[in-house]
N, C-alpha and C positions, 0 to 999 in steps of 0.2 A: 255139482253146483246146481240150486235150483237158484229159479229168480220169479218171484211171487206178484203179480201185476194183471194185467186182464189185458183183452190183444189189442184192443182199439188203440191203447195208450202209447203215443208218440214215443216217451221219454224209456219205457219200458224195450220196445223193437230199440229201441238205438242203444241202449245196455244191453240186451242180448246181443247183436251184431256187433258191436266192440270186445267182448268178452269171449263169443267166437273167433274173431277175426286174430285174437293173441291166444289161443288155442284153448281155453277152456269148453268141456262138455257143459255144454248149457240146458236142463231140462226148465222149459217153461210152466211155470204151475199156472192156469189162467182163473183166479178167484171169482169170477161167475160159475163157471163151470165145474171147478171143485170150491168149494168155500175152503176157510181155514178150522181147523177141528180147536176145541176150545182149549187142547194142551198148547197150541200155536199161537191162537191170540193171547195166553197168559205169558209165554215166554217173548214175544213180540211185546207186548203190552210194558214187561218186565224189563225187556234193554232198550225200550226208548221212548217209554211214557206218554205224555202227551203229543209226542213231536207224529207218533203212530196215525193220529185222525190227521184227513186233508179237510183243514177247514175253507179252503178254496175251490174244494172240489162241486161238482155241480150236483152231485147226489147230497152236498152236508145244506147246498143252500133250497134243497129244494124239502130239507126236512124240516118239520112243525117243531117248535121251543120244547115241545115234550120226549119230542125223542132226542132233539140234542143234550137232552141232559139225561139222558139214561146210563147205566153204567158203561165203560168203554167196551169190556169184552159182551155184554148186548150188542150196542151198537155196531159191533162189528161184525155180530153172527147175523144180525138179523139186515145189516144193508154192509155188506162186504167190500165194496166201491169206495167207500167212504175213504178207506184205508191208501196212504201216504205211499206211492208206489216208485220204484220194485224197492222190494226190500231183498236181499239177493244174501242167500245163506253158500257162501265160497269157506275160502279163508278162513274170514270172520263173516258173522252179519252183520249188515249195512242196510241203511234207511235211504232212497232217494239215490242221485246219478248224479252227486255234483264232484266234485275237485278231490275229496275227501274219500268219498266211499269209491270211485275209481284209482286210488293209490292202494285203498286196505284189501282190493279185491288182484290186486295185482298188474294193476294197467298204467 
């Protein structure tokens, strides 16, 4: 199981530690440190479209109107943060750590 998210992120450590705690091998991939390679952003990109940019996040609000409109998988290479986290390839892949994507991951 990887779970794709960066370390600082609250939501991120509390899906790995849940996903440990009921016995999954958890490998953390942390997207500053490795980005995602563009075969990743187009199949990320591909199962969940726009829902993929965090338009909340403080990286999308600190971007100029010219790069929020750049194509997603730019967007995504070139400021990797942006990205709606963890996205957590188990099971299935899943977007986010709500109610839903902790059912499809087995929790």
């Amino acid at each position: 199981m990887i779970l794709y998210g960066i370390a600082t992120c609250d939501t991120c450590r509390k899906a790995k530690k849940a996903l440990e705690a009921a016995g999954h091998a958890v490998r953390f991939r942390d997207l500053r440190t490795e980005p995602l390679s563009a075969a990743e952003i187009a199949e990320f990109s591909e199962a969940f479209g726009e829902k993929l940019i965090n338009r909340a996040s403080t990286t999308w609000r600190g971007l100029e109107e010219a790069a929020r409109g750049a194509p997603m998988a730019d967007l995504l290479a070139a400021h990797p943060t942006v990205m709606k986290r963890p996205v957590i390839r188990g099971a299935v892949l899943t977007l986010g750590w709500d109610k839903a994507a902790q059912a499809a991951q087995g929790l």
